[in-house]
N, C-alpha and C positions, 0 to 999 in steps of 0.2 A: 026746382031750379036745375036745367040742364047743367052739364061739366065741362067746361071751356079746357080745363086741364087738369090732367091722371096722373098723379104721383105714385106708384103701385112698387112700395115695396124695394126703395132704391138704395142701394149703397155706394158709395163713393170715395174713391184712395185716389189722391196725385199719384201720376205717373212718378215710378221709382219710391217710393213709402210703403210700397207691399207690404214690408215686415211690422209697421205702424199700426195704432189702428184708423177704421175708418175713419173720415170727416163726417160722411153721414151714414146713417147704421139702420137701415130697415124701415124707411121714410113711406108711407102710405098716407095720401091725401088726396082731395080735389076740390078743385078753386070753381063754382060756379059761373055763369056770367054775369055778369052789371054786381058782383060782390065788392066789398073794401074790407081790405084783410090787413093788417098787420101780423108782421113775423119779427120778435124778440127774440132775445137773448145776448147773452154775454159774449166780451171779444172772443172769439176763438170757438163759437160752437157750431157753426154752420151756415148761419143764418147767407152770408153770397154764395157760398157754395150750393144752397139750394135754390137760389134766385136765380143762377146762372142757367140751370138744369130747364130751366121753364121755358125759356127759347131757344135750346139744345147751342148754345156755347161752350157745358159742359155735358159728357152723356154717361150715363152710370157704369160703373163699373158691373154694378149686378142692378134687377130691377129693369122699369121700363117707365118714361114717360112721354105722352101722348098730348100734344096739343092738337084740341078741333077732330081728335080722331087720328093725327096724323105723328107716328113712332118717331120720337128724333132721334134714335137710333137708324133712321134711312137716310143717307144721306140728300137723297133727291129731293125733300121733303124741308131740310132746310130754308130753305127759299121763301116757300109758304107760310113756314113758321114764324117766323122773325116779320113777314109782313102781320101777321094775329097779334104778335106779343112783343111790344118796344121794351126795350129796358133803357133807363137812365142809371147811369154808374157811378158810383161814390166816388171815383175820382172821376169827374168830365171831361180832363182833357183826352181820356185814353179814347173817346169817342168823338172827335173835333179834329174835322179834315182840311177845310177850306181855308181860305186866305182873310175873308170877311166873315162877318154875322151872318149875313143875308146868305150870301153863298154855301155857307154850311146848314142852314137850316134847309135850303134848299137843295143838297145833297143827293137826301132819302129819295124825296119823292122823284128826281130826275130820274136818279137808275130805276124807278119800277113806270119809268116810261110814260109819265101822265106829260099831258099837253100843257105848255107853258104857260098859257092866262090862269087855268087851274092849279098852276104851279105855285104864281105869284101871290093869288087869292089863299094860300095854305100858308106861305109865307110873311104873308102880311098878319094872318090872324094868329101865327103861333108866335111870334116877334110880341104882337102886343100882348097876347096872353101872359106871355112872361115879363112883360114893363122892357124889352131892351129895344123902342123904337129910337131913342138916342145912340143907341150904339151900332145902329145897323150897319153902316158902314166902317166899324174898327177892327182890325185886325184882333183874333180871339186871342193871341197871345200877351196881347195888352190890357187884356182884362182881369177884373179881380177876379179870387177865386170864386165867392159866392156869384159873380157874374158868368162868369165859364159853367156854374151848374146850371142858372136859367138859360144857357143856350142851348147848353145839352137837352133839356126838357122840352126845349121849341123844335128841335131838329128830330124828337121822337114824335111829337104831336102834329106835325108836319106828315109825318107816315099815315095817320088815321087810325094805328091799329082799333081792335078789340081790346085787347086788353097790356096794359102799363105798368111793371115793377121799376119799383124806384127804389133803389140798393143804399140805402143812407142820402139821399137826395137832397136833405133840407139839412146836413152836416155842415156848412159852409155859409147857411144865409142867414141874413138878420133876422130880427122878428118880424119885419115886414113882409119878409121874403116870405118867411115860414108862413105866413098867414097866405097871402098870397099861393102856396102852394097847395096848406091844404084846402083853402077855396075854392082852388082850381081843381084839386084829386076829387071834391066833394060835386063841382059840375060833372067830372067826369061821368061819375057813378050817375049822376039822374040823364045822362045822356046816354045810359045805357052800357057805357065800357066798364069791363073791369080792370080796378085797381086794387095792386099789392105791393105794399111798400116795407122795408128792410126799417128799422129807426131804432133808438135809443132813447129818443125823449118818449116818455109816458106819454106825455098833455096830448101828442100827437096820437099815440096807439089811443088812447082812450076816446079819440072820433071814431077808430073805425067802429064796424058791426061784428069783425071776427080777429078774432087774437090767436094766432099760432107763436109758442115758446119751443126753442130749442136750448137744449143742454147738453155740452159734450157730443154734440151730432145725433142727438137723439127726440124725437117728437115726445115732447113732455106735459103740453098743454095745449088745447083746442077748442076755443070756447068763445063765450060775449068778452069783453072788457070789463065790465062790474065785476065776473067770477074772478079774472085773472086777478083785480088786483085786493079780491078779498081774499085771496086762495093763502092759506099759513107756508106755502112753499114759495113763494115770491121773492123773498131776502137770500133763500138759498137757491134759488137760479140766478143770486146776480143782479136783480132786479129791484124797482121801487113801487110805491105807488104815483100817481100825477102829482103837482103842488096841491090840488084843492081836498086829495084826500089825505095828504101828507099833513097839511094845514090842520084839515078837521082832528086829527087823531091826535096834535099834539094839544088843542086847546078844550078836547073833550073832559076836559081832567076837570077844569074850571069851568065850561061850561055842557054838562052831559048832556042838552038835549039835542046838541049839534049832529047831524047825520054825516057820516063821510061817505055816503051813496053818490053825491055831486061830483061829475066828471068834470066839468068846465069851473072857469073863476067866476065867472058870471051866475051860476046853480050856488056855487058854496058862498058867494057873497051876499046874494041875495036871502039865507039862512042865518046870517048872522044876528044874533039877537040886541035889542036897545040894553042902553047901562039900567042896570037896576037901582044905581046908587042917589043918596041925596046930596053928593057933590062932589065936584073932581078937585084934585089937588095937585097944584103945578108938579113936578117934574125938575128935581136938581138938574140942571145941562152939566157938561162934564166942566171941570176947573183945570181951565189951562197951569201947568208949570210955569208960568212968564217966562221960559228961553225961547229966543227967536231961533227957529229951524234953521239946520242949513244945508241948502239949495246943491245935492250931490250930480246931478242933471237940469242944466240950461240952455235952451233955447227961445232967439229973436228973430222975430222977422225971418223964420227959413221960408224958402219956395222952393221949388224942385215942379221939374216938367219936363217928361219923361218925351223924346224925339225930338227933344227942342229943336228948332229952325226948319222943322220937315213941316209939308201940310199933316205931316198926322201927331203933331204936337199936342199934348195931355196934359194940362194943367194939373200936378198931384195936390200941391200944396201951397198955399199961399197967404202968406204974413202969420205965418205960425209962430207963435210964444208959449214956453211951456217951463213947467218950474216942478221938477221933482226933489223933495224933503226929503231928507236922511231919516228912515227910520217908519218915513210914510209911504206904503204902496202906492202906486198910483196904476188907474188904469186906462185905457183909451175902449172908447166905445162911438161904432155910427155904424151907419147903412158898408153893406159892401160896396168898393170901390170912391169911401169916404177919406181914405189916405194913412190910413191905419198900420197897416205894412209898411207903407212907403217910412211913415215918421220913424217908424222902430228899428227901420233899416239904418236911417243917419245915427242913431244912438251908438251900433258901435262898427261905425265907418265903411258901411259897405256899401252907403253910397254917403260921398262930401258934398255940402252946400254951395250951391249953385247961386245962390244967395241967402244972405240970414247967417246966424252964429249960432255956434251947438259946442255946448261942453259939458262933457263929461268925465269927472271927476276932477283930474288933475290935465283932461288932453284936450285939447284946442281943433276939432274936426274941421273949421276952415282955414287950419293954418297946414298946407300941405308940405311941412314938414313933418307932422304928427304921422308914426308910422301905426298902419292900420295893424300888424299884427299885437302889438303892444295893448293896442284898447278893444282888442278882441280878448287875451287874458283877463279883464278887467270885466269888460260886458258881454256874459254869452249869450246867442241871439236861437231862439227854437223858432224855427221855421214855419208857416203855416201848415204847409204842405211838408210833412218828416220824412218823406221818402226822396226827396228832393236833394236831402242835406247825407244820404249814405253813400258810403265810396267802398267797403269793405262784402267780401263776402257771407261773415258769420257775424251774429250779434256781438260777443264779446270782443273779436277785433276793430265792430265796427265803435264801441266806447272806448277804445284801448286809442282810436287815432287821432285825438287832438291831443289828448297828454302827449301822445308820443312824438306827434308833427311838434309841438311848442316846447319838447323837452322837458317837464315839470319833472320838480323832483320826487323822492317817495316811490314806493313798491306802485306799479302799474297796474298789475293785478288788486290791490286793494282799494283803490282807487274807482277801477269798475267794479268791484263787489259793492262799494259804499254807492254809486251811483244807482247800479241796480235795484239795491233795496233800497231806497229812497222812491223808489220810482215803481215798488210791487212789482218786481219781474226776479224769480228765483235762478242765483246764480250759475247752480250743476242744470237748471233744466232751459236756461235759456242761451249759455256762452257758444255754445255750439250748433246754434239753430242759424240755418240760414236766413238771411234777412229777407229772401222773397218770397219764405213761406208765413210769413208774418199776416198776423190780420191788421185793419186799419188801427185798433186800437193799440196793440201791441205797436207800430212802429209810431206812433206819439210816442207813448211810453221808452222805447228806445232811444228816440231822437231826444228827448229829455234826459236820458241818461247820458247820450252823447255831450252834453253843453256840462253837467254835474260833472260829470270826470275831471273838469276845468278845473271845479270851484272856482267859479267866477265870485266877485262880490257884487255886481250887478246881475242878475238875471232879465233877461227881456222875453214874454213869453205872446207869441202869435196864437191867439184860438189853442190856449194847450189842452183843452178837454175836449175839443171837437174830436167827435170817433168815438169817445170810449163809451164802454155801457157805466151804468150806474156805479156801479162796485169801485170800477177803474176810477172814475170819476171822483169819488168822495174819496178814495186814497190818495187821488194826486192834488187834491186839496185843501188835504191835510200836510202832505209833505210841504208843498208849497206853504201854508203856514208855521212848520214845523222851520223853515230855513227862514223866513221871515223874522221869527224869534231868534232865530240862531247870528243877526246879523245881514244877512243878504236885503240887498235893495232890488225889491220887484218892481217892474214897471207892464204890466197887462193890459194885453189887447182880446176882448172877449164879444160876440155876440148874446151871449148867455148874461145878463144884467144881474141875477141872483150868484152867479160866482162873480161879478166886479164886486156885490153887496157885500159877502163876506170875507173878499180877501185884500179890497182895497180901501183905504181911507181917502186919496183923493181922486177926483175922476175929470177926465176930459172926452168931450163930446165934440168929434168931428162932424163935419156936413159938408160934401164936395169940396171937400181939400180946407176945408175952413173951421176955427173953431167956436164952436156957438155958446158952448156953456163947459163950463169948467170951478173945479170951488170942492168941497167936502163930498163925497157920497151922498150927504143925509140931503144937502142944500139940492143936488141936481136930481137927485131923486123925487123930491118933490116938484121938478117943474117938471109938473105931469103935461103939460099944454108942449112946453120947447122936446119934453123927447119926445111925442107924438110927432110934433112938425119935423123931427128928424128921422122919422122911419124908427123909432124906437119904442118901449113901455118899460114902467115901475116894475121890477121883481116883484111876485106874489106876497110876499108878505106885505113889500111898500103899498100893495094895495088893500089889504086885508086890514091894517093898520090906519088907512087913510076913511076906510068903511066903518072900523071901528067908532073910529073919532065923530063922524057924520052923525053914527049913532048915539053921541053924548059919553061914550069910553076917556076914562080920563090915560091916553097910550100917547106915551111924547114922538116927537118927530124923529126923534132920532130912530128909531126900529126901523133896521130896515133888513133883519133875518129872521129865521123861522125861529131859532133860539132866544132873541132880544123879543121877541113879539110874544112867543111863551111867555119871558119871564114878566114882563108888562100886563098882561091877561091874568097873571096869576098874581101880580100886586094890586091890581083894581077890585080882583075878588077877594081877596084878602080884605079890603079896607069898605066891602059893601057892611052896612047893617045888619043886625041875623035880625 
């Protein structure tokens, strides 16, 4: 296989961090052509800073890399290069020029001078490739964020390159999305391009053919997917394995002849073995307390539509009713640009009802007397986007600024200590770090500490694991259950349907501004048919679980985490015959 591009030996320091050490520390590789590579690892080891390097955006400090033959160290050569190698950015809008959809996709190819019927025909096929012929004509800034990444994607595909890095690309989209993308990364490759994509989710890495890990800036692993994720050093870069071998290894105990070789749910499902037993035995349901709950978040009949009275009016939401329980997470889940932001914006008043009624706790949001900064104490709201919501220069001023704008009483400083470490970010090594040498994960992380310095008793959290790698990830979902116990009322907004499984008891499912299904976890989890028709799917277990039962498993409905689904597999084996 020829080498599309020479990573020979490179090191790399931001400008002004001389005294630091590298970001990347003696990097030698090459990416052949028509390959699909994934590159892991944990927030903070490299992994954009060498994505960057590959269409000379960044050039090494030491070291030398070579696309097509050609030094991106010369500057004349850029030109050429960036036409071979697109990148899509984990955030999209830092690449989104134009006024329209259409117009920005159409961008690229104008400046490399192609004639304009050929223009149209790149524009019309990379629009639909990424499902946004709806939106062709809306302004990008009115788009959701998972829709701003499919534009970005169309406006590189649009270019024709060779070859396509995609820097956390599918951080931001639904399941549908995500499927949709890798379907698309997967025509890519039989079309000849090569692709190399930046990710976090395993189930993703574990399509491609090549796995590169970085640790600390350092090339630690290079190899298939099955090695990576059998390799005993995996938990100590930070890392997991996919749900189907995560699945396999917890229910090997009870059943050994389970293989967790199976990368896809579709391989480890189809492994799962018939009940062996001569009869199943209902399943106690849990026994309510007889107290009626009481409703700490209500809404009726909201609407909101975003440009009202312009032609480019946007219906967000319409006849929305929603009912959050004291004591019950709740979460919100649908396609992007399903109105999921928008609802959790009105929660604490940063945007009032245009119609409909919203009350939250004690404050009345379409009575415009209720002052918004009052029911921002009360409900703090994490951003989708965390980097959106900073105003400070260094991490610890930038926690230290809502207590300090709202005046809260109590030591300031222990205030951000407690938030910090709620949130896995150590206080002497992150107070004085600037915020825009932050990697994606880390500024979640931050921006979550920013709203905890509140102590809110509502928490409202947009996409809060999007970004992080695995580590990050099961630490801030522990905290978040950790404050859940502690009293806080969460209300969650997640793409990710295995963190609404374990951190929410009720859940609402939006669909273009509307709400389809709504009721317990357990109840909408099983309408496997209604989240399909919403661009959604069951969490891995809910499906492993539903496979079970097919198979004469006596596993109650209620399982719907990898923990509840263990403990059920190992009560049915328990109760088989010897």
């Amino acid at each position: 296989m020829n080498a599309l591009i020479r990573v020979d030996q490179v090191e790399f320091r931001y400008p002004g961090s001389q005294s630091s050490a590298p970001v990347l520390k003696d990097i030698s590789l090459e990416f052949g052509e028509g390959e699909f590579v994934a590159i892991l690892g944990s927030n903070g080891s490299g992994k954009t800073t060498l994505a960057r390097h590959l269409n000379g955006l960044l050039l090494p400090t030491r070291g030398q890399v070579q696309v097509a033959g050609l030094d991106t160290r010369v500057k004349s050569n850029l030109g050429k290069i960036r036409q071979v190698v697109g990148m899509v950015f984990q955030h999209p809008e830092d690449q989104i020029v134009a006024s329209t959809v259409e117009e920005d996709v159409a961008f690229g190819p104008e400046n490399l001078g192609i004639e304009s019927a050929r223009i149209r025909r790149r524009v019309d096929e990379a629009i639909s490739a990424v499902g946004l012929e709806a939106h062709r004509l809306r302004a990008p800034h009115l788009l959701s964020a998972g829709q701003m990444q499919r534009l970005a994607l169309a406006g590189v595909l649009a270019m024709r390159p060779h070859c396509v890095v995609f820097d956390e690309a599918t951080t931001m989209l639904d399941p549908a999305g995500r499927r949709m993308a890798l379907e698309l990364m997967s025509r890519l490759r039989q079309e000849g391009m090569t692709v190399i994509f930046v990710t976090h989710n395993m189930e993703e890495a574990a399509a491609a053919s090549r796995v590169i890990v970085l640790r600390a800036g350092e090339l630690v692993f290079d190899g298939p997917p099955q090695a990576v994720f059998a390799d005993t050093r995996l938990a100590g870069w930070g890392l997991e394995p996919p749900p189907p071998v995560a699945l396999a290894r917890r229910l090997r105990g009870c059943l050994p002849g389970l293989s967790d070789n199976a990368l896809t749910m579709e391989e480890f499902l189809s492994g799962l073995p018939a009940w062996g037993g001569r009869c199943k035995t209902d399943v106690e349901a849990a026994r309510q307390d007889g107290k009626t709950p009481q409703a700490v978040i209500e809404v009726r009949g909201l609407e909101h539509v975003y440009l009202r009275g312009t032609p480019l009016a946007h219906q967000a939401l319409e006849e929305i009713d929603l009912i959050v329980q004291a004591g019950q997470a709740h979460g919100l889940a649908g396609v992007t640009g399903s109105g999921k932001s928008t609802l959790l914006q009105h929660l604490n008043g940063l945007l009032r009802p245009q119609r409909g009624r919203v009350r939250v706790g004690p404050f009345v949001l379409d009575d415009p007397e209720t002052r918004t900064g009052e029911v921002v104490k009360l409900a703090g709201l994490v951003f989708q986007n965390p980097e959106t919501q900073f105003f400070e220069t260094y991490v610890g001023d930038e926690i230290a600024y809502g207590p300090r704008q709202l005046k809260l009483e109590g030591s300031l400083r222990e205030r951000v200590r407690q938030a910090m470490e709620l949130t896995g970010l150590d206080f002497e090594a992150f107070k004085d770090r600037p915020s825009f040498s932050l990697s994606g994960g880390e500024q979640r992380k931050v921006a979550l500490a920013c709203i905890l310095a509140i102590q809110p008793q509502y928490l409202l959290l947009d996409e809060p694991t999007a970004g992080l790698d695995p580590r990050a990830h099961r630490e801030i979902l522990t905290s978040l259950g950790h404050l859940q116990a502690g009293g806080v009322e969460l209300v969650v907004s997640s793409h990710r349907m295995e963190d609404l499984a374990e951190l929410t008891q009720d859940l609402t499912v939006l669909r273009k501004g509307r709400c389809v299904i709504d009721g317990p976890v357990q109840k909408v989890f099983a309408a496997e048919a209604e989240l399909l028709g919403a661009g959604l799917e069951q969490p891995p277990a809910v499906r492993t679980a539903a496979r079970l039962r097919a198979l004469g498993w006596p596993v109650p409905d209620e399982v719907v985490t990898p923990a509840l689904l263990e403990q059920a597999v190992a009560a049915a084996c328990g109760g088989r015959p010897a």
